[in-house]
C-alpha positions as CSV (number, residue, x, y, z in Angstrom):
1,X,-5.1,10.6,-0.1
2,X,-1.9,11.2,0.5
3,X,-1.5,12.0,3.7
4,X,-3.6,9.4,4.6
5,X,-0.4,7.3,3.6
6,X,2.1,9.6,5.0
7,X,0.6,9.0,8.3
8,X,0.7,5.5,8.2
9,X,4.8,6.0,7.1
10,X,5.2,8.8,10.2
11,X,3.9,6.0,12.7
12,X,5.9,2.9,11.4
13,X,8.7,2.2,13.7
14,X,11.3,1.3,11.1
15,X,12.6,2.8,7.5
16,X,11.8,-0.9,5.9
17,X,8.4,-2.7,5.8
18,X,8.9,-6.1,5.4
19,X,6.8,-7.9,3.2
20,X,5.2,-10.3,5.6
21,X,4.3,-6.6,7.3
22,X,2.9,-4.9,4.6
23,X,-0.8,-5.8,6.0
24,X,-0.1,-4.4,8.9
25,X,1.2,-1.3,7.6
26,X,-1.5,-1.3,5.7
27,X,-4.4,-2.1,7.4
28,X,-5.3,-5.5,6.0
29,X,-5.6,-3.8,2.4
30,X,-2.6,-6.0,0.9
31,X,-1.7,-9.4,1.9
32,X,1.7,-10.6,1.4
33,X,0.6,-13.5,-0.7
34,X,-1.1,-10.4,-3.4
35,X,2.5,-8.8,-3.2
36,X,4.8,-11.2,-3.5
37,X,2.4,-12.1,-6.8
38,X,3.0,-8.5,-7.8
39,X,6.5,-8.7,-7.3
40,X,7.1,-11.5,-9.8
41,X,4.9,-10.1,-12.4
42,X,7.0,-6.9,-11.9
43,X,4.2,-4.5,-10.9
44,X,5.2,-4.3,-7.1
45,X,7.0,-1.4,-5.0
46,X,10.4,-0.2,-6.5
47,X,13.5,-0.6,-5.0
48,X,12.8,-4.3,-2.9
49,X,15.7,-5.9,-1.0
50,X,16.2,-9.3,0.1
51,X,18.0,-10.0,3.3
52,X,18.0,-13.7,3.9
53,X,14.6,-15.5,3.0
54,X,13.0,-11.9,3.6
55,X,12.1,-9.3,0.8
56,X,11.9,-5.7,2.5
57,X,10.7,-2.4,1.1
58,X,11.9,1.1,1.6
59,X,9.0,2.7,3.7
60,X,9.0,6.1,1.3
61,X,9.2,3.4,-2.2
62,X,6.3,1.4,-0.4
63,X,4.0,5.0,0.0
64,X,5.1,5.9,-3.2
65,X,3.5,2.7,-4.5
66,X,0.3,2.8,-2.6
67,X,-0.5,6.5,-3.7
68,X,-0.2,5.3,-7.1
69,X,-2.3,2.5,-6.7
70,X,-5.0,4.3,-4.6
71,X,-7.8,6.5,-5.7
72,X,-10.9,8.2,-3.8
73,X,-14.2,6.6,-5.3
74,X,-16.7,9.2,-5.6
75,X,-19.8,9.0,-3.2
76,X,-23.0,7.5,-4.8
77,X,-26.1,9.8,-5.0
78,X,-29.1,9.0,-2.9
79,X,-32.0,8.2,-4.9
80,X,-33.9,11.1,-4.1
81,X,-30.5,13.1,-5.4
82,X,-31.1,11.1,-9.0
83,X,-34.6,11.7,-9.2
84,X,-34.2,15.4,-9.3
């Protein structure tokens, strides 16, 4: 898992994701709406800074944060698997 997320910080073109970006850097998995909600409730991505009207992350915080977040999900048995 993690280097599924290390990838996705090795191809980003700048050491801040924005957070109107973060579903792009992410693939569509977290909105910017979901984040900014984490944000206030105190549960998003360390070390945020505001420039202007804009709320940026530091791309290596922001990994940091998804790893925790993430987990593999086991596959599911076929039923001829359970049966047996």
């Amino acid at each position: 898992m993690e280097n599924l997320f290390s990838e996705l910080s090795a191809k980003w073109p700048c050491a801040f994701v924005a957070r109107t970006e973060a579903g792009k850097f992410t693939g569509g998995l977290i909105s910017e709406k979901y984040l900014a909600n984490l944000d206030s409730a105190g549960k998003g991505p360390e070390g945020r800074i505001r420039c202007g009207r804009k709320i940026v992350y530091p791309v290596a915080e922001f990994v940091k944060w998804l790893e925790k977040r993430s987990a593999v999900v086991p596959g599911r048995k076929q039923k001829s698997e359970a049966a047996q």
